[in-house]
C-alpha positions in Angstrom: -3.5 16.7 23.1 -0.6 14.0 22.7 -1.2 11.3 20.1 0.6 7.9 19.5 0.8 7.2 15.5 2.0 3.9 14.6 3.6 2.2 11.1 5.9 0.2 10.9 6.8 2.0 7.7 7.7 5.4 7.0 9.3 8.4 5.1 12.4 7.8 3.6 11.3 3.7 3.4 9.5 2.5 0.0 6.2 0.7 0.3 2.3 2.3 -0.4 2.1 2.2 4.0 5.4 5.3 3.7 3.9 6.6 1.1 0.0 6.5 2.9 1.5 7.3 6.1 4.2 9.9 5.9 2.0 12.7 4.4 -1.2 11.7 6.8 1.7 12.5 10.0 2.6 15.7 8.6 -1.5 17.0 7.8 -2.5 15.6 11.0 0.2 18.0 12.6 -0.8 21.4 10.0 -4.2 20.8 12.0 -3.3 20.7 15.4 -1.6 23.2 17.5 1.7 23.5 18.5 0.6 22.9 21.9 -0.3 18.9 20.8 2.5 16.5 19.8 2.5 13.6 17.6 4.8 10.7 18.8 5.2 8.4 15.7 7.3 5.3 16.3 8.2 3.3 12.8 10.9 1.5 12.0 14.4 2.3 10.0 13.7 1.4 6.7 13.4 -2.0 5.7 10.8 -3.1 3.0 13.3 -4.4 0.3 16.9 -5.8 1.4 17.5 -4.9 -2.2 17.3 -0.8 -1.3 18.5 0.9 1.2 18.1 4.3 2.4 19.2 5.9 5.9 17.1 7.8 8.5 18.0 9.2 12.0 16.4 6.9 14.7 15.0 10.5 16.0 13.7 13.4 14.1 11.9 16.1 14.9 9.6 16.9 12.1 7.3 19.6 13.1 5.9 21.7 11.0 6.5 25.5 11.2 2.8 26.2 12.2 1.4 23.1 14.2 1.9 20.2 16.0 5.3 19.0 17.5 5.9 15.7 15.6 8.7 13.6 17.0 9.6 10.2 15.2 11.6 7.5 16.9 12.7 4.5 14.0 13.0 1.0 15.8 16.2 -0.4 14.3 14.8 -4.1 13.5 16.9 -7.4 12.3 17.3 -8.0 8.5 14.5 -9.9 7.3 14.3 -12.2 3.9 10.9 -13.6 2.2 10.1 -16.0 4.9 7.4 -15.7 7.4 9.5 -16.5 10.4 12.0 -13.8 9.9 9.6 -11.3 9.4 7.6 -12.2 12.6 10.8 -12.0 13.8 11.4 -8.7 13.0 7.9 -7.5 13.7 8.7 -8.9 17.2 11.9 -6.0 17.5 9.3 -3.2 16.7 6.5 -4.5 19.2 8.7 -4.8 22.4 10.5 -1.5 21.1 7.1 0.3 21.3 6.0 -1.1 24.4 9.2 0.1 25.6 9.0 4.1 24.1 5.5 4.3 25.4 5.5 3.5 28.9 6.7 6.8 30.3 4.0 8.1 28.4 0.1 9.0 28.6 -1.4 9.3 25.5 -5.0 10.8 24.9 -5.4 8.6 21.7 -3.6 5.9 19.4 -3.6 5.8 16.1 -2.5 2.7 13.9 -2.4 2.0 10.5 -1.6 -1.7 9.6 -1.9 -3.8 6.5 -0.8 -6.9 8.2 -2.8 -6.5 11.4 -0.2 -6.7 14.0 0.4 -3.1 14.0 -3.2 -2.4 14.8 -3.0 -5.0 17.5 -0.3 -3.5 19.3 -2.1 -0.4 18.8 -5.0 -1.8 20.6 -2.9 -2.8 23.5 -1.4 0.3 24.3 -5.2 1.9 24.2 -6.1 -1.0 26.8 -3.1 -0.3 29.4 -3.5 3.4 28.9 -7.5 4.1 28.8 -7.4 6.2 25.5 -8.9 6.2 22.1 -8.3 4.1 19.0 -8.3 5.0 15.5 -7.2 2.8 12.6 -6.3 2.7 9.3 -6.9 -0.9 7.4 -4.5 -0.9 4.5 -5.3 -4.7 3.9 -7.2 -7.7 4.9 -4.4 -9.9 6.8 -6.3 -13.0 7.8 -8.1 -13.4 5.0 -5.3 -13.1 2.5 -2.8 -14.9 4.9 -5.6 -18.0 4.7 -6.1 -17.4 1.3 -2.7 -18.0 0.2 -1.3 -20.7 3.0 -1.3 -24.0 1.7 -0.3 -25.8 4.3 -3.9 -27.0 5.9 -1.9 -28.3 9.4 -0.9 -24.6 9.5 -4.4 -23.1 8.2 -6.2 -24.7 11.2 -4.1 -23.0 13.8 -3.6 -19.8 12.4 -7.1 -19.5 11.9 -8.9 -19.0 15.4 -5.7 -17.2 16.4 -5.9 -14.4 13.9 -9.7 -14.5 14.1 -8.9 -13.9 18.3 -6.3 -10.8 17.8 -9.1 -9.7 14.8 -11.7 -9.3 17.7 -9.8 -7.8 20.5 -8.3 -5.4 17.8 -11.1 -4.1 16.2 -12.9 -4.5 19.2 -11.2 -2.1 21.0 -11.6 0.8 18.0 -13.6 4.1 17.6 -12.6 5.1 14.4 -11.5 2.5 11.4 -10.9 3.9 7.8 -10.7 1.1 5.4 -8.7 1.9 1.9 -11.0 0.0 0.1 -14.9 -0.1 0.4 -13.9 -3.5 -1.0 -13.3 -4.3 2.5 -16.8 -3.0 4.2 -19.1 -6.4 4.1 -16.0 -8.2 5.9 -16.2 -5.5 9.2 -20.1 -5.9 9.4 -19.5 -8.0 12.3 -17.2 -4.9 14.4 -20.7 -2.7 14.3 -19.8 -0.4 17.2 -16.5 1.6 15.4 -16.9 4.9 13.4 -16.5 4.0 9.5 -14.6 5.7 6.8 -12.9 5.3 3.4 -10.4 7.4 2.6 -8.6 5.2 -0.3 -5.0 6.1 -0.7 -4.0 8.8 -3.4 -1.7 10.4 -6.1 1.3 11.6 -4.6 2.8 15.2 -5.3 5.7 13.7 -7.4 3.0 12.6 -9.7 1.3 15.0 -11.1 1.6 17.6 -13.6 4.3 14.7 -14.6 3.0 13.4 -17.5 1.1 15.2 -20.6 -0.1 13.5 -23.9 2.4 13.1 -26.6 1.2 12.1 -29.9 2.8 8.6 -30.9 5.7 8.6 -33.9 4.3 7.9 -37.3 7.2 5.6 -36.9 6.1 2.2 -35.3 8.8 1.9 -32.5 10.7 -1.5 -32.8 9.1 -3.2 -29.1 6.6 -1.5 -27.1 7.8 -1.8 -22.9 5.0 -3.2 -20.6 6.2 -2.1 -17.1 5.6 -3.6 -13.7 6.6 -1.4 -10.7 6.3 -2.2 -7.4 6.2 -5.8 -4.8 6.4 -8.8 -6.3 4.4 -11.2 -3.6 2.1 -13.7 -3.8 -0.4 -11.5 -4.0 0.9 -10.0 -7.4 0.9 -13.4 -8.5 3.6 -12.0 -11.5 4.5 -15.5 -11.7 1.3 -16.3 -13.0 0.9 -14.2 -16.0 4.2 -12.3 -17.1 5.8 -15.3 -18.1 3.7 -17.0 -20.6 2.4 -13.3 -21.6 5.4 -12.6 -22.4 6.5 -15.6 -24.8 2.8 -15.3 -26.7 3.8 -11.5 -27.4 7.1 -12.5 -28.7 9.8 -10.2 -29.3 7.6 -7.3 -30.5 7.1 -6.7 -26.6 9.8 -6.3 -23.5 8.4 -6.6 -20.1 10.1 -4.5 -17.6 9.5 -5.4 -13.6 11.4 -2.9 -11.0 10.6 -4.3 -7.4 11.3 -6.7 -5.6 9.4 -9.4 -2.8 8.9 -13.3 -1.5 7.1 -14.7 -4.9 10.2 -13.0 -6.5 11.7 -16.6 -6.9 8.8 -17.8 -8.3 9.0 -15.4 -11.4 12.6 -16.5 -11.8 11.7 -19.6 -11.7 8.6 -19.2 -14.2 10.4 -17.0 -16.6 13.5 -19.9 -16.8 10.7 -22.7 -17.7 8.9 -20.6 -20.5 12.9 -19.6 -21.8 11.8 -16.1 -22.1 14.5 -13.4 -23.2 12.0 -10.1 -23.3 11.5 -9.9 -19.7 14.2 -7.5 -17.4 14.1 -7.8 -14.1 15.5 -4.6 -11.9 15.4 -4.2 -8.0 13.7 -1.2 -6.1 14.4 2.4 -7.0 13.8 5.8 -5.9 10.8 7.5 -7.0 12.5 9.6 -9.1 14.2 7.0 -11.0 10.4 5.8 -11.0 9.1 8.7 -12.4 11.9 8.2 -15.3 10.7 4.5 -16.0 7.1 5.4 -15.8 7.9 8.1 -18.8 9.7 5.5 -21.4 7.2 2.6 -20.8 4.5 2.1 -23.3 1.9 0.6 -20.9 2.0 -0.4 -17.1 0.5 -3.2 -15.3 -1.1 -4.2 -12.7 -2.1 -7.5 -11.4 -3.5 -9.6 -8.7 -3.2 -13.0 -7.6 -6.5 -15.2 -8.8 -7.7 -16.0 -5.2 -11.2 -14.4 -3.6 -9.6 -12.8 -1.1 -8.1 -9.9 -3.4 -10.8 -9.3 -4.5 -11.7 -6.7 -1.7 -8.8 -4.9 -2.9 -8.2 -1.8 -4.4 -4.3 -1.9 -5.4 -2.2 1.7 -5.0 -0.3 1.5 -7.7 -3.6 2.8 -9.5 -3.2 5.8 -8.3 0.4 6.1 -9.8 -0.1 4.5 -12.8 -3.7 6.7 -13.4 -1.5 10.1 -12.5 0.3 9.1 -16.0 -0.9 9.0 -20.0 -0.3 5.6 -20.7 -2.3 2.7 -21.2 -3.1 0.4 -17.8 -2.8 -3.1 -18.2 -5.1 -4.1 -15.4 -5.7 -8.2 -14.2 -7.6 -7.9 -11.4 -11.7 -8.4 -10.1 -13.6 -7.4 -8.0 -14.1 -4.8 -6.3 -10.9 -3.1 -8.1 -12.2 -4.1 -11.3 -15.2 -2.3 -10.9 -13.1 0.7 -9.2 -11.5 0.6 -12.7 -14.7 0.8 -14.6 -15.9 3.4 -13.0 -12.7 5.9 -12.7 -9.6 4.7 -15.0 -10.0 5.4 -18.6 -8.1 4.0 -21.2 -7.4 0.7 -18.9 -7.5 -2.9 -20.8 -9.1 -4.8 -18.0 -8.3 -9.0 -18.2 -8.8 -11.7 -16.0 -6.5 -12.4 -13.3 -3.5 -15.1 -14.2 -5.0 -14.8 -17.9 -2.1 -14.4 -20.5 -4.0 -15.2 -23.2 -6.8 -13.0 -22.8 -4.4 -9.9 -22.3 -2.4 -10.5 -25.2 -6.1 -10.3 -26.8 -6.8 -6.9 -25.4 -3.4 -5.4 -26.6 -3.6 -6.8 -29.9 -7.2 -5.8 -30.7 -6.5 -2.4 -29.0 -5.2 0.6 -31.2 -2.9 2.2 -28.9 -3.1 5.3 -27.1 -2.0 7.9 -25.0 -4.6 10.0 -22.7 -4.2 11.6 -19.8 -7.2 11.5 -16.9 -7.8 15.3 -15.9 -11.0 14.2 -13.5 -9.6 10.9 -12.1 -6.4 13.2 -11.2 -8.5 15.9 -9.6 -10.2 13.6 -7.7 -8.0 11.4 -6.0 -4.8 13.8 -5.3 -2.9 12.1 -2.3 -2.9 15.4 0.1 -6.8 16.3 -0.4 -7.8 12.9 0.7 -5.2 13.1 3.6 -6.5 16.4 4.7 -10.3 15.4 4.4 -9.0 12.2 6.6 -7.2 13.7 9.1 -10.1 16.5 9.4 -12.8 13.5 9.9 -10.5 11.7 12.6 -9.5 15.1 14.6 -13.6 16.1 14.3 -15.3 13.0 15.2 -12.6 12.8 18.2 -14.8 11.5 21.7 -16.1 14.6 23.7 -12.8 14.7 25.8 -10.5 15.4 23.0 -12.7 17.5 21.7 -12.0 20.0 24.2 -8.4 19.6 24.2 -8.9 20.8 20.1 -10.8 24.1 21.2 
């Protein structure tokens, strides 16, 4: 059997679809036979201009006992913050693929996508070749794109065009896994496809890193609030860490390490409230991470006040939930209740509240605890093996006789 797998991002980039992605390739490959391949075509990295990291444009990365997997990384323009350079560079990577896959017959395509595109393209190859298509929904594009667009002009044509590439792409799937369950009443209308909800994980790298440590009699002169990870317009940092931080005063730092398009709007939010307890770092490695993550006091998570995140079920949970520390956690939803149900020792607040989280840390004695079950439940490879085993199993008769 021959499989296409496309992402625009992958291992060594930074961003939850490398991290999602990257160890899904290499457990779909542990379960086939090294008489199937896996073609993956991603791109070089290119989630932050602000890291960089280099990567062979081909690499064979087949395990010693499995599949062949051979990864081919589309070399795509710089991009900035704006939409039109990233469509622009979205645009390298889709005539790339049509390009690599044309000499090609694949028996089925698999796609995972957060902005849609990638599952579109996906869904064009399975027309022109007659195959299967499975796909992984990492976000809610049109919704959240719609959401967050202010420009009504702009609204009203985007609109019936994402809602056309929404039905011809989900139209054309078998199998769809959606990361969040939050995501399940808006694909009630694609009946025909194969659900699942495999959520994304803890990663390796993550656990058995962190054990309780009693705090110092000694009250330490600040406590750190960290904030790892994109700074968008879905974060909506600019909404909350600034006045947060001047109502905490000097008792509290803030520490962001990312990096993103709603990055300006946090500079320009933390200038206006004349803030000095706020330090602002760009991306880093995941051990470097792992290092932050270890001298914080709490870490936080937070998403933009708009209905359409509340579907969402952020990935940084998973890292921040692997560690001891107190989660900060503005969000609603179905994330909220995610929360509630899994993440102990998590100070929940309204989204774009500042005043009600400097509430919850005053009037709560801090804590250290680690969460044995939630880290059990939700490791990052058992979730990718149980996925890749649903996918290879629930494969259309034809394939499954190629897997015999």
């Amino acid at each position: 059997m021959t499989l296409l797998y496309l992402t625009y991002f992958f291992d060594p980039d930074l961003s939850a679809g490398s991290f999602r992605n990257t160890p899904f390739v290499d457990e779909l490959a542990r379960q086939l036979t090294p008489a199937d391949t896996i073609h993956v075509i991603t791109t070089q990295p290119n989630r932050y201009s602000s890291f960089s990291a280099s990567a062979p444009a081909q690499e064979d990365r087949s395990p010693t006992n499995g599949a062949r997997v051979w990864v081919e990384r589309v070399c795509v323009p710089a991009h900035g913050t704006g939409m039109a350079s990233q469509i622009r560079s979205f645009a390298t990577y889709f005539r790339a693929v049509h390009r690599l896959t044309q000499d090609h017959q694949y028996d089925r395509v698999m796609a995972s996508s957060s902005r849609l595109f990638t599952a579109f393209l996906g869904a064009q190859i399975t027309r022109r070749q007659h195959s299967t298509l499975s796909l992984d929904i990492r976000d809610l594009f049109r919704e959240s794109i719609l959401d967050v667009l202010t420009n009504r002009v702009l609204k009203r044509i985007l609109d019936p065009v994402l809602s056309a590439v929404e039905r011809y792409t989900f139209g054309q799937a078998q199998q769809i896994n959606l990361v969040s369950a939050g995501f399940r009443s808006y694909f009630n209308q694609y009946p025909k496809a194969d659900y699942s909800f495999f959520t994304n994980g803890i990663d390796d790298e993550f656990l058995g890193a962190f054990h309780p440590t009693p705090d110092s009699q000694q009250q330490p002169p600040f406590r750190t609030i960290l904030y790892a990870g994109n700074i968008g317009e879905g974060q909506g940092l600019h909404t909350i860490i600034p006045q947060a931080a001047r109502l905490l005063g000097v008792n509290f730092r803030f520490v962001i390490i990312g990096d993103g398009g709603a990055r300006h709007k946090l500079d320009a939010a933390l200038a206006a409230e004349g803030v000095t307890n706020v330090a602002l770092h760009p991306p880093v490695s995941r051990h470097e991470l792992l290092d932050a993550y270890a001298q914080a006091d709490y870490l936080l998570v937070h998403l933009n006040d708009r209905d359409a995140f509340k579907r969402v079920l952020p990935s940084k949970l998973f890292e921040y939930g692997a560690t001891d520390k107190p989660i900060l956690a503005g969000v609603s939803g179905h994330a909220a209740q995610f929360i509630r149900t899994h993440l102990d020792n998590t100070l929940l607040f309204a989204p774009g509240n500042a005043a009600e989280l400097v509430r919850r840390i005053n009037q709560t004695p801090y804590r250290r605890q680690t969460r044995s079950r939630f880290v059990q439940q939700f490791q990052r490879r058992t979730i990718m093996a149980d996925m890749a085993r649903h996918w290879l199993m629930s494969a259309p008769v034809a394939e499954q006789a190629a897997l015999v």
